[in-house]
C-alpha positions in Angstrom: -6.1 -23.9 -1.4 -5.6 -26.6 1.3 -8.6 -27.6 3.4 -9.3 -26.4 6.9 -8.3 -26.1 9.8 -5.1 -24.1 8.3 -2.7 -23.7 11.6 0.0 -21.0 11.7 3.1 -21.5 14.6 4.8 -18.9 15.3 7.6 -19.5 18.1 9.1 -16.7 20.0 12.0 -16.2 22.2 13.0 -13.2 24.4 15.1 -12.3 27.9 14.7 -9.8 30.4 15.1 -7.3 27.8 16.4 -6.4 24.4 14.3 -8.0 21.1 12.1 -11.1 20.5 13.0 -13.7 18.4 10.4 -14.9 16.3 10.4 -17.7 13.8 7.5 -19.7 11.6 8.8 -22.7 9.7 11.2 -21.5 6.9 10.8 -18.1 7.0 13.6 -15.3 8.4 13.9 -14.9 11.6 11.8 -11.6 12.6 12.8 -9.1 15.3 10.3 -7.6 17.5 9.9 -4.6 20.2 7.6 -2.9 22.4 6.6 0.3 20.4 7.7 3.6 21.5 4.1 4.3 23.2 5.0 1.3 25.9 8.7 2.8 25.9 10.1 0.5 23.5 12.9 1.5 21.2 10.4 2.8 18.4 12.7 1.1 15.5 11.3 -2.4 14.8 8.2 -3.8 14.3 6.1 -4.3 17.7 3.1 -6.8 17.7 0.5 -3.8 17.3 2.4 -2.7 14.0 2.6 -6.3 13.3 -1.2 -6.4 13.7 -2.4 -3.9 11.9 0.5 -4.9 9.3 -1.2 -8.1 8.9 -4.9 -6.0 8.2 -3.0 -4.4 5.8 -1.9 -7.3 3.9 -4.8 -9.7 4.4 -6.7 -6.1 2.5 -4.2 -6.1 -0.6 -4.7 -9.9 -1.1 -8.2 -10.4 -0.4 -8.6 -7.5 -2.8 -6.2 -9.3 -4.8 -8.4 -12.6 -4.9 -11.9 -10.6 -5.8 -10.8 -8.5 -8.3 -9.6 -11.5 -10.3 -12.4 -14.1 -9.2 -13.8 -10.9 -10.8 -12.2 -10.1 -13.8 -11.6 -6.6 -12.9 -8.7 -5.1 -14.0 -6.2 -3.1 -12.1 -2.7 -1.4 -11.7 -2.1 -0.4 -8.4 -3.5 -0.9 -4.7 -1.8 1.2 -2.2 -3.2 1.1 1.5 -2.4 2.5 4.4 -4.4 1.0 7.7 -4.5 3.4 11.1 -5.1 1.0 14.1 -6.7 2.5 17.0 -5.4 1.0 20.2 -7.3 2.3 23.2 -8.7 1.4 26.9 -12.1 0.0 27.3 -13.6 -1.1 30.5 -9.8 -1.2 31.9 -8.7 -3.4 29.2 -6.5 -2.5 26.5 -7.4 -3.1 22.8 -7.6 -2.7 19.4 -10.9 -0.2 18.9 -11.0 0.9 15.4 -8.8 -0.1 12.1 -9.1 2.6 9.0 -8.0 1.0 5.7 -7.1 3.8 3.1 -7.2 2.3 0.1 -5.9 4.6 -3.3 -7.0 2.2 -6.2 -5.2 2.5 -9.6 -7.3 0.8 -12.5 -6.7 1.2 -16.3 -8.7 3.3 -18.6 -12.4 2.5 -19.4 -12.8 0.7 -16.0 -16.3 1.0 -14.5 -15.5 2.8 -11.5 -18.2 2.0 -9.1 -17.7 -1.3 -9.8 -14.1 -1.5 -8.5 -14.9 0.6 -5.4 -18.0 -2.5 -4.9 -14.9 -5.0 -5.3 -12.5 -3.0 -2.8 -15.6 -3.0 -0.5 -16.1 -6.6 -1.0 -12.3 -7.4 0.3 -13.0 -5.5 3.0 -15.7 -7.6 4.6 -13.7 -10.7 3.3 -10.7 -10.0 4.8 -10.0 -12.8 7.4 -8.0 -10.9 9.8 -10.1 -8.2 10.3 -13.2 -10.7 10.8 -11.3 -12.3 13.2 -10.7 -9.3 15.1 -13.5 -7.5 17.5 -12.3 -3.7 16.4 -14.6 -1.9 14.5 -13.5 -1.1 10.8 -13.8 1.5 8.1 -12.7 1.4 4.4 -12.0 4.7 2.7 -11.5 4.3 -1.1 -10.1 6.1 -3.8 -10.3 5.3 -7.2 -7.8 6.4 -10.0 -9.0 5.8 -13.5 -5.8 6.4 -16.1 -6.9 8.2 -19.2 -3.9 7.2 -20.7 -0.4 6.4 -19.9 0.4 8.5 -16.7 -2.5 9.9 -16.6 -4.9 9.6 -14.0 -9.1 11.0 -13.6 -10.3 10.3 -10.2 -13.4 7.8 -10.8 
């Protein structure tokens, strides 16, 4: 890992109406919209998605980072994140994100200790530190008895 500061630019470009452009460095170029709640087309990614896309992400990897700084095998993370946007004191924000995490590890894996590690990348997480909403982590854990075969732990 590089030392910090770490700096992200993100450059975007828009007209009157129709998409944004946005660009960082050498990635594709990204399309954004207003989502269909502020009358936007409904069909590409908005910055709220993008937001709680990026809680969703910055979950799996963090996750990603512990469980192997932990030795803690696994098969599959799937996670879905519900960001609650909402008005308070007449300003419009980001209240509440739920992260539904369904954990996949293979047989003979201790159980409470993965849900300990999934709980641990949840208060790591960088973006959602960063961010004032509150948060909750719902986990499920999947331990496979054998191949396909799956005992909730």
């Amino acid at each position: 890992m590089r030392n910090f500061p770490h700096q992200y630019v993100v450059t975007a470009s828009g007209t009157v109406d129709g998409d944004l452009d946005m660009t960082s460095g050498s990635l594709p170029v990204l399309q954004s919209a207003p989502p269909i709640e502020f009358d936007g087309p409904g069909d590409r990614w908005s910055p709220e998605s993008l937001l709680v896309a990026a809680v969703t992400g910055c979950f799996i990897l963090t996750f990603r980072a512990v469980a192997h700084a932990s030795t803690l095998a696994w098969t599959s993370l799937e996670c879905e994140t519900i960001g609650t946007l909402d008005r308070v004191e007449r300003t419009t924000q980001f209240t509440r994100f739920e992260v539904r995490a369904h954990l996949t590890v293979p047989p003979g894996t201790d159980g409470d200790r993965a849900r300990l590690l999934l709980e641990k990348a949840e208060r790591g997480c960088l973006i959602t530190s960063s961010l004032k909403g509150e948060r909750h982590l719902t986990a499920e854990i999947d331990i496979a008895r054998s191949a396909g075969e799956l005992a909730p732990a």
